[in-house]
Each structure stands twice: as structure tokens, then as C-alpha cells.
C-alpha atoms as one frame of an Amber mdcrd trajectory, in Angstrom:
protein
   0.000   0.000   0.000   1.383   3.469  -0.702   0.365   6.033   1.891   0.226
   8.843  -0.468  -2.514   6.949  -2.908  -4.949   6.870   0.204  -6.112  10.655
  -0.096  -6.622  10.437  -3.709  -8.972   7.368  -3.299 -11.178   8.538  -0.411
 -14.315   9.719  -2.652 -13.238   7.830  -5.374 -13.127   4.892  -3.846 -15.875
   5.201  -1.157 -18.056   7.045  -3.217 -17.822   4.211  -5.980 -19.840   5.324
  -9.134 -18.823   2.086 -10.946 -21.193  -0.052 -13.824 -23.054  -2.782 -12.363
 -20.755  -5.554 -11.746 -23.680  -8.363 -11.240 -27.102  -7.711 -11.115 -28.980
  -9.917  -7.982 -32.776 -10.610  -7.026 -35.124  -9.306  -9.376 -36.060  -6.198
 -11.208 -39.490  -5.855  -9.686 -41.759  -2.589  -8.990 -44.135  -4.462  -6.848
 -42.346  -6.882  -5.261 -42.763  -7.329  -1.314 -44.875  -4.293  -0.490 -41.890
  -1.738  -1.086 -43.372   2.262  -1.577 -42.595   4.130  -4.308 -39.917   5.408
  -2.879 -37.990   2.707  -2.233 -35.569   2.210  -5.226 -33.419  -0.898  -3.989
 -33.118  -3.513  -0.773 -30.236  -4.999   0.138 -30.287  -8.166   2.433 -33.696
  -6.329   3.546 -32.244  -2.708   3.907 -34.167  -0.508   1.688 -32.625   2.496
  -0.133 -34.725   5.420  -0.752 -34.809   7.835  -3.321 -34.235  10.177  -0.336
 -31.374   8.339   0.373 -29.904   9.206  -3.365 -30.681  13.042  -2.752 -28.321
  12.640   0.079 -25.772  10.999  -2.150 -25.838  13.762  -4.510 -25.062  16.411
  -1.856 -22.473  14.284  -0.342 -20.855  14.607  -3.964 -21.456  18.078  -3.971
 -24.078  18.094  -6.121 -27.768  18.409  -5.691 -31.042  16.026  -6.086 -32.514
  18.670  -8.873 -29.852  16.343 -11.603 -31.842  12.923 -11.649 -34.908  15.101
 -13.605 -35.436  12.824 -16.722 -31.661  11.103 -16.451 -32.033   7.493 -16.211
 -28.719   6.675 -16.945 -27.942   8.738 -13.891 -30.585   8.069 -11.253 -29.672
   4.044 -12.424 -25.834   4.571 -11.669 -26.685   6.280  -8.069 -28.415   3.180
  -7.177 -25.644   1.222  -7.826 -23.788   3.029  -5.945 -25.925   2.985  -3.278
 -26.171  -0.336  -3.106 -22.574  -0.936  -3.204 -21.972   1.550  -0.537 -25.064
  -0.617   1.310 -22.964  -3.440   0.840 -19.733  -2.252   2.261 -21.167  -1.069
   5.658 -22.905  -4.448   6.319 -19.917  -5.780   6.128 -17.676  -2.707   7.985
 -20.722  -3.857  10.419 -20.038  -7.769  10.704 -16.296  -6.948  10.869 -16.622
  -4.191  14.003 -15.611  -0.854  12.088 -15.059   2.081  14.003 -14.580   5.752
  13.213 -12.564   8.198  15.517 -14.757  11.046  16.405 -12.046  13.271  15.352
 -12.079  12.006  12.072 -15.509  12.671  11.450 -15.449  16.257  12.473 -12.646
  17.233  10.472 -14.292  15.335   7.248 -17.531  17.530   7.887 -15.516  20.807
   8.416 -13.497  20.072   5.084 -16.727  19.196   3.191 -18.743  22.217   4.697
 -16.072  24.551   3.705 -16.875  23.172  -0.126 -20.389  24.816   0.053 -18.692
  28.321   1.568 -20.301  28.450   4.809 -22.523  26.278   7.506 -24.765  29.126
   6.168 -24.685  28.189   2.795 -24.886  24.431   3.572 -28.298  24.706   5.166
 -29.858  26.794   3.361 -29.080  24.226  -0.056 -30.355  21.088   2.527 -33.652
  22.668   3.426 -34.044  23.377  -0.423 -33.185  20.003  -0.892 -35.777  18.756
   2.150 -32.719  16.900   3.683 -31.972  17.209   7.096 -28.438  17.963   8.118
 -28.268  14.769  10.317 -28.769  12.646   7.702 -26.349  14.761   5.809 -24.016
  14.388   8.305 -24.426  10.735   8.607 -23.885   9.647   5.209 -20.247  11.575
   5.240 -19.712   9.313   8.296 -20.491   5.853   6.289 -18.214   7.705   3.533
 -15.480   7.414   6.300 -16.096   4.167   7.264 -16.322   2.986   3.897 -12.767
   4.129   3.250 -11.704   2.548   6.047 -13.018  -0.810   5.083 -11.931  -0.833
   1.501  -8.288  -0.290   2.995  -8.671  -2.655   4.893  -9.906  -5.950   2.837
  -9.125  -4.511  -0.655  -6.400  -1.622  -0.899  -3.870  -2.997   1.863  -3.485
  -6.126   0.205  -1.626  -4.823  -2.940   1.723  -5.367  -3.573   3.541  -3.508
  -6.659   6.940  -5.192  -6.586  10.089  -3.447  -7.699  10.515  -5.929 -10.765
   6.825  -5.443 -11.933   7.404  -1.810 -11.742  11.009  -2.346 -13.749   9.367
  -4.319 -16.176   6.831  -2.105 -17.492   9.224   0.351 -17.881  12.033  -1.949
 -20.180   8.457  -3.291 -22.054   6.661   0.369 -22.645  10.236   2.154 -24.138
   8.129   4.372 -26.696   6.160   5.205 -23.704   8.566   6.831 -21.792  10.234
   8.336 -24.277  10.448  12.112 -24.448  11.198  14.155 -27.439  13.973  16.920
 -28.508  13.394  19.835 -25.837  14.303  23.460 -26.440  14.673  26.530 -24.219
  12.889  29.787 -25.909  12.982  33.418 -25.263  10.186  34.972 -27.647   9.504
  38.749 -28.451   5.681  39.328 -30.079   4.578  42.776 -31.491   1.940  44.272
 -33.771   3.575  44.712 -37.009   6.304  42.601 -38.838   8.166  46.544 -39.378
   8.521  46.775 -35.663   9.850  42.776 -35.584  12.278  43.491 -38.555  13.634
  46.425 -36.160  14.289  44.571 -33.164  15.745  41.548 -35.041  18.699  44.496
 -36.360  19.140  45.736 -32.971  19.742  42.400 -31.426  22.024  41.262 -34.328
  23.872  44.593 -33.444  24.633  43.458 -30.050  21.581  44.490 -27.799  20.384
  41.549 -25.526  17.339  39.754 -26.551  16.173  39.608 -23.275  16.207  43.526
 -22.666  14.154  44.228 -25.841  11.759  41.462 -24.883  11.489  43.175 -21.284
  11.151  46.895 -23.256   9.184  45.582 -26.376   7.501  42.636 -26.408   3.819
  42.313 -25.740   3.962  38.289 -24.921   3.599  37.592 -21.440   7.070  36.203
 -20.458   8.379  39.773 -21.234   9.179  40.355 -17.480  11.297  37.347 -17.958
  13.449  38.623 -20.408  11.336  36.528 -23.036  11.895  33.496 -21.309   9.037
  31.004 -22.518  10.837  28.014 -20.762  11.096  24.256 -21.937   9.116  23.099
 -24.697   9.293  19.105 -26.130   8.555  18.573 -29.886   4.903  18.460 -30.763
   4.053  21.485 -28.228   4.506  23.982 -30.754   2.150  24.978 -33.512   3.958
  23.126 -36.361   4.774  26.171 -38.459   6.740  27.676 -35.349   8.462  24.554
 -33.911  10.569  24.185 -37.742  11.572  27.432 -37.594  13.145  26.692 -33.773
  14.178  22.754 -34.601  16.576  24.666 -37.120  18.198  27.511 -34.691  21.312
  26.538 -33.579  21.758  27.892 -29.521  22.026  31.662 -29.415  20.799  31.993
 -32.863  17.774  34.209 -33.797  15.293  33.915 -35.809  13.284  34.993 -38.799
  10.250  37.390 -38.623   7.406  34.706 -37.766   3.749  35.748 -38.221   0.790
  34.122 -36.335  -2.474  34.978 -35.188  -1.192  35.990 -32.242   1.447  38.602
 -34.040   4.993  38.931 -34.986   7.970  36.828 -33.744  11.127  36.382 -33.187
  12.345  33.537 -31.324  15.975  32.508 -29.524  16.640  29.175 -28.406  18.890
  29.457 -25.465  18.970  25.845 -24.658  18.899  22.577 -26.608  18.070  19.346
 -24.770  18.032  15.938 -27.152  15.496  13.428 -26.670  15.737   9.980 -25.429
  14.425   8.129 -22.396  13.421   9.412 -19.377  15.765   7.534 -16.499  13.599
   5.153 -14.430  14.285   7.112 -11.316  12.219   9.840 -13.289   9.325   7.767
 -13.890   9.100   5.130 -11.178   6.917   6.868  -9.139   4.697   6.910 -11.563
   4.634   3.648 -12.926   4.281   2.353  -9.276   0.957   4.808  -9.385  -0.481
   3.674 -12.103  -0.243  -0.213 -11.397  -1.673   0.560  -8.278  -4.456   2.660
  -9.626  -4.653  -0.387 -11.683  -5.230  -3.199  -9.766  -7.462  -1.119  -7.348
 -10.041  -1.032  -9.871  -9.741  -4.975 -10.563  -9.556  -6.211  -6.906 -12.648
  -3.657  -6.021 -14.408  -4.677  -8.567 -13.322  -8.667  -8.006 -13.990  -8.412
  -4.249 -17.936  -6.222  -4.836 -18.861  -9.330  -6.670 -17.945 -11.183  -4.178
 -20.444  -9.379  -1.582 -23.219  -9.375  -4.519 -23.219 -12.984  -5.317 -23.925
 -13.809  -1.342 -26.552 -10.883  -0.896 -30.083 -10.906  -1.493 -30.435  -7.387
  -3.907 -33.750  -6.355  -5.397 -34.037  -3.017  -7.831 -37.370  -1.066  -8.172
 -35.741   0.954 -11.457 -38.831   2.727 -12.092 -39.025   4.273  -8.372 -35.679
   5.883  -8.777 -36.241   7.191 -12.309 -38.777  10.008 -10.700 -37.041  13.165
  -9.506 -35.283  12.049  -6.018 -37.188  13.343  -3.104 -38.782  12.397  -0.562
């Protein structure tokens, strides 16, 4: 498990808005007795479409979106139900969240709406009550908790795998010819054709870009920094693959203006040194397998639960 990749997963992982991995139980409107607005049960636990209204603000959105979106009001079910899923089983297994932790996950996710002002006045628009609210960023917590716990601490990204990938992907990490460019842009090509004879006579590009130009680098003497091949508009990027270090160019029109252009620097390409890039291989492996042992281990809770989905119910606008 690496420690940094925690943060990054907490909504994403605990607020799962995944496809349905395996649909169980029936797809019933009338089944057992269930209200309209109950829009899914799980091992008897109904969800309402109150219950996806909350969701919604959790996420920082609001209930108002599931108006005539199917596709949406289907995919917060599932996550519902997945969420559902987790805390029977945080449950069963005797998870616990720090007090601490709690408060400091409602102050961060108040301070998203602007004020406790703000916040209540969008839940009473919403009809949900700040308990519930409150509640539901509480099973968020707890949901984190557990997925560390049976899914995320179990990974292992060994130094091989991640050496691998790198000797097996070399196009990958690859990175082009780099230059360093100073750049001076004005309004006519009379005024570039100037400037290109005074620097040729000995006056420092970088003190007519600071007195001249209109690009904003000038207060940087011009200085545009690094740039690899293909991050240039290809007109402009010939005209600086040919300039030798120190060397100025041509009068270069765009739409932006008139140019002249210095390369200062000239870096070749090549491959980046694994050092560079481990980091980042090791990320995206574990990214990787994240998403295949969630998804592995949800199935697992789905195919020993008893799930029922009232589609219709959660297709009306989510309240109440």
C-alpha cells in the first residue's frame, strides 16, 4: 500500500460510481410491499430515493440532476447499493470511526459549500436534514476505512513489476527533442524586422523582450521556458528545430502577431531515467489493480446478498 494513494482514493473509492458488476434478485416494482420510494433492498435494507438526494449532496451536487436522467438516477443506485454493501460488512467486521475524524471530514466538506450558512440553506431546499447529511459523510469514512482494509492494503507492486513495465513500454517513456525559448511578439512585422537588427547589433534579446515585447514572459526577459517537440504549432516549432543555440530567428507571423524567437537551450530526446518515472509507474499499477480487486472483491459481496431493484421508483425526480 502506498500512503500517499490513500487521499486520492477517499471519494473515489468510497463514493464508488462504478457499472453494475452483477445484477442480484429481481427487477421488480411491486415486489414485497416496497413504496414508491424505495428504489433498492439490500439483504432487507431498503434504499430510498431520499437516500440518493443525500448521495448527490455528499458529492457536492444536488437532487434537482436525476430530472429525466435514467442513466444517472440508475448509476446512483448502484452506488448505493454498493456503498449498502460495504457497511454491512464494515458492520459484521466491528468498524469504528474516531470522532475526530468525522469532524474534520464535515468541516473540510462544509467549507466546499462556503459556509454552515450556505450548507443549510441548499439542505432545506433540498428537504434533507443535516443529520442525515451528516451521517452519510460518516459511512463515507467508514467505507474508506473498510476498503483499505480488505481490498487496498493487500496490494503489492513489486520493484521488478514496476522495472518491467518500464524496459516493455520504451516508446512510452520516451520524451522528445526539448528546447529553451525566449520569444519577443509585437503588432507589425516593421517593428519585428527592427528589433531583429538591434539584437544582431549586439543588444540583448532579453532587454528588448522586457522593453518591447507584448507576450507575457516579457518580465522574464522573453523566457518562454522548456518546450518538447509536438508542443509547438507546427509552423513555429521548424523554424526553432533549425536555430542553432544563441541563434535568432526569422520574422514569424501568427495569429497571435509577430515573432522572433531565440533558443537558449537545446536538450536531445531519449528516455526518461527510471528514477524519473518510477513513481509513476508504481501509481499507475496501483491505480490499476485497485479497480480490478474492487471490482473482483464487490462481486464477491453481490453474489452472497439478497439485492432487489425497483428501477422505475428511482427514475422520478429524487425526493422524498
Amino acid at each position: 500500500m502506498i500512503a500517499g494513494g490513500r487521499r486520492k482514493r477517499r471519494l473515489a473509492g468510497a463514493m464508488i460510481m462504478a457499472p453494475a458488476l452483477f445484477l442480484v434478485g429481481c427487477d421488480s416494482n411491486t415486489a414485497g410491499g416496497y413504496s414508491p420510494s424505495i428504489v433498492a433492498v439490500v439483504n432487507g435494507s431498503p434504499i430510498t430515493r431520499k437516500d440518493m438526494c443525500t448521495a448527490m449532496m455528499v458529492k457536492g451536487g444536488s437532487c434537482k440532476v436525476f430530472g429525466g436522467n435514467e442513466d444517472l438516477g440508475r448509476a446512483i443506485v448502484e452506488e448505493l447499493v454498493e456503498r449498502r454493501l460495504i457497511l454491512q460488512r464494515s458492520r459484521i467486521m466491528g468498524g469504528f470511526i474516531e470522532e475526530d475524524r468525522v469532524r474534520a471530514f464535515v468541516r473540510m466538506m462544509t467549507e466546499q459549500y462556503g459556509s454552515p450558512e450556505e450548507l443549510d440553506k441548499i439542505l432545506r431546499e433540498e428537504e434533507i436534514d443535516i443529520a442525515e447529511w451528516k451521517k452519510a459523510l460518516r459511512e463515507t469514512l467508514e467505507i474508506e476505512q473498510m476498503l483499505d482494509r480488505e481490498v487496498y492494503s493487500r496490494i503489492k507492486i513489486g520493484a521488478e513489476e514496476v522495472s518491467r513495465v518500464y524496459r516493455e513500454n520504451p516508446k512510452r517513456y520516451r520524451i522528445g527533442r526539448r528546447w529553451r525559448v525566449r520569444q519577443i511578439m509585437v503588432g507589425s512585422e516593421e517593428e519585428a524586422k527592427r528589433l531583429r537588427g538591434r539584437i544582431v547589433d549586439g543588444v540583448p534579446f532579453s532587454r528588448l523582450a522586457r522593453q518591447a515585447s507584448h507576450g507575457p514572459e516579457r518580465q522574464k526577459g522573453g523566457d518562454m521556458g522548456l518546450f518538447t517537440e509536438g508542443q509547438f504549432p507546427e509552423r513555429v516549432e521548424k523554424v526553432i528545430r533549425d536555430l542553432k543555440e544563441g541563434e535568432i530567428s526569422g520574422v514569424v507571423q501568427t495569429s497571435s502577431g509577430f515573432h522572433l524567437f531565440q533558443v537558449t537551450e537545446t536538450r536531445s530526446g531519449g528516455m526518461q531515467p527510471f528514477r524519473a518515472v518510477r513513481e509513476e509507474i508504481r501509481s499507475e499499477l496501483l491505480a490499476k489493480k485497485s479497480r480490478k480487486n474492487l471490482k473482483r472483491w464487490l462481486a464477491g459481496l453481490k453474489e452472497k446478498s439478497e439485492i432487489r431493484y425497483y428501477w422505475r421508483n428511482s427514475n422520478d425526480r429524487a425526493a422524498g
